[in-house]
C-alpha positions in Angstrom: 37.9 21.5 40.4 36.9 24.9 38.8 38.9 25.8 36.0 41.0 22.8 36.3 41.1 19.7 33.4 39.2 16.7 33.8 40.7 13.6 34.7 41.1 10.4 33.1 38.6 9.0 35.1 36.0 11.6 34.5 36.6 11.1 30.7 35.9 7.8 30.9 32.7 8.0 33.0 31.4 10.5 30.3 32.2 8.2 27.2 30.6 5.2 28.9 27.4 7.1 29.4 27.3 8.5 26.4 27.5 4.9 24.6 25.1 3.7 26.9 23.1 6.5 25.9 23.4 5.8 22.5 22.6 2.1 22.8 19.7 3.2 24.7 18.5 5.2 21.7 18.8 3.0 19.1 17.3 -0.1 21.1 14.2 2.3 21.8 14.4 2.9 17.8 14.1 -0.8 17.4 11.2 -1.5 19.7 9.3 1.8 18.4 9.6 0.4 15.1 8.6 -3.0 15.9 5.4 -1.7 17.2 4.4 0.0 14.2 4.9 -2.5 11.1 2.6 -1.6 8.6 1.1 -4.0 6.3 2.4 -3.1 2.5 -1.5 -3.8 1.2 -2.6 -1.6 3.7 -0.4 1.4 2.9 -1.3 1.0 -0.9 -4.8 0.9 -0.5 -4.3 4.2 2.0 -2.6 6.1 -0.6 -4.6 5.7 -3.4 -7.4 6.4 -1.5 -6.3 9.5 -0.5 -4.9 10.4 -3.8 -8.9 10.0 -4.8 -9.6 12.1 -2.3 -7.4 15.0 -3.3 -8.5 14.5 -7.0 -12.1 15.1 -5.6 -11.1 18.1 -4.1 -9.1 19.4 -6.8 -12.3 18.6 -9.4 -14.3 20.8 -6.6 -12.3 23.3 -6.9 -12.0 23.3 -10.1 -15.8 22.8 -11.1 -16.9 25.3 -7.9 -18.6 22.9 -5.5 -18.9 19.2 -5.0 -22.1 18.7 -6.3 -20.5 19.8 -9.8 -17.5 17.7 -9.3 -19.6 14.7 -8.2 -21.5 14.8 -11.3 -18.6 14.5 -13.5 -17.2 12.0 -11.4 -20.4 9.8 -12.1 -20.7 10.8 -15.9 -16.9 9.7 -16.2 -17.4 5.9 -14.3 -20.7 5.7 -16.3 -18.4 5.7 -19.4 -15.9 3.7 -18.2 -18.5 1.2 -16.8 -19.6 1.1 -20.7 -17.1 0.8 -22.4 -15.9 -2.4 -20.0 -19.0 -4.0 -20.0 -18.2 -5.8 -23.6 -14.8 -6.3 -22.7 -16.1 -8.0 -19.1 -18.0 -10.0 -20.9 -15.8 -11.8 -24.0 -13.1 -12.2 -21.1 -15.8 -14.3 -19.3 -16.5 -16.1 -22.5 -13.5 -17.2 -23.0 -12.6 -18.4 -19.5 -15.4 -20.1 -19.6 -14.6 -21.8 -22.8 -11.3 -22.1 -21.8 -12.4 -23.9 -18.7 -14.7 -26.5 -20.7 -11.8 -27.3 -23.3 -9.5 -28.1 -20.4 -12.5 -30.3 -18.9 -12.6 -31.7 -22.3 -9.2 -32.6 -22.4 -8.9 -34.0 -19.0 -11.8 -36.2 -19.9 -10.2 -37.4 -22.7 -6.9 -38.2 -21.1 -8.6 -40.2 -18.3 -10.7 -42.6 -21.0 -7.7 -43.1 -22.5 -5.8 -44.7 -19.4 -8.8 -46.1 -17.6 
């Protein structure tokens, strides 16, 4: 009917389909997201490694070509590689001396009941 109202029927009809529609929606939603569960790790290692890359390109920019910015890069790790080599090493120490006291220990615990 032009220009006439709808009926109740009509009505009806149209709020079935749009909750049907909507269902639709958020089921697709659902299965969309199912599909694409991303590992937490994953994500992490992705973002830093592309906040590295945009430090790299900011230290290019910054130092006027790559080549530039790669040096400092390498003097900076060369540093930090120095001044954690001592630490590296007393931490390894003392696991290691760590792990022979507890061997100790355990020693003397099992003489004692066998």
């Amino acid at each position: 009917m032009i220009g006439g109202r709808v009926d109740k029927d009509q009505r009806a009809s149209d709020a079935l389909d749009k909750a049907d529609l909507r269902e639709a929606y958020e089921r697709g939603r659902r299965d969309e997201r199912a599909g694409r569960r991303r590992h937490p790790l994953l994500m992490t290692v992705t973002f830093l490694l592309a906040l590295v890359g945009v430090v790299l390109l900011a230290m290019a920019a910054v130092q006027g070509s790559f080549m530039r910015a790669g040096g400092v890069v390498d003097r900076q790790l060369n540093v930090a590689a120095d001044r954690a080599q001592p630490a590296v090493n007393e931490a390894a120490s003392t696991a290691g001396q760590s792990l022979r006291d507890a061997g100790a220990a355990a020693r003397a615990r099992a003489d004692k009941v066998g």
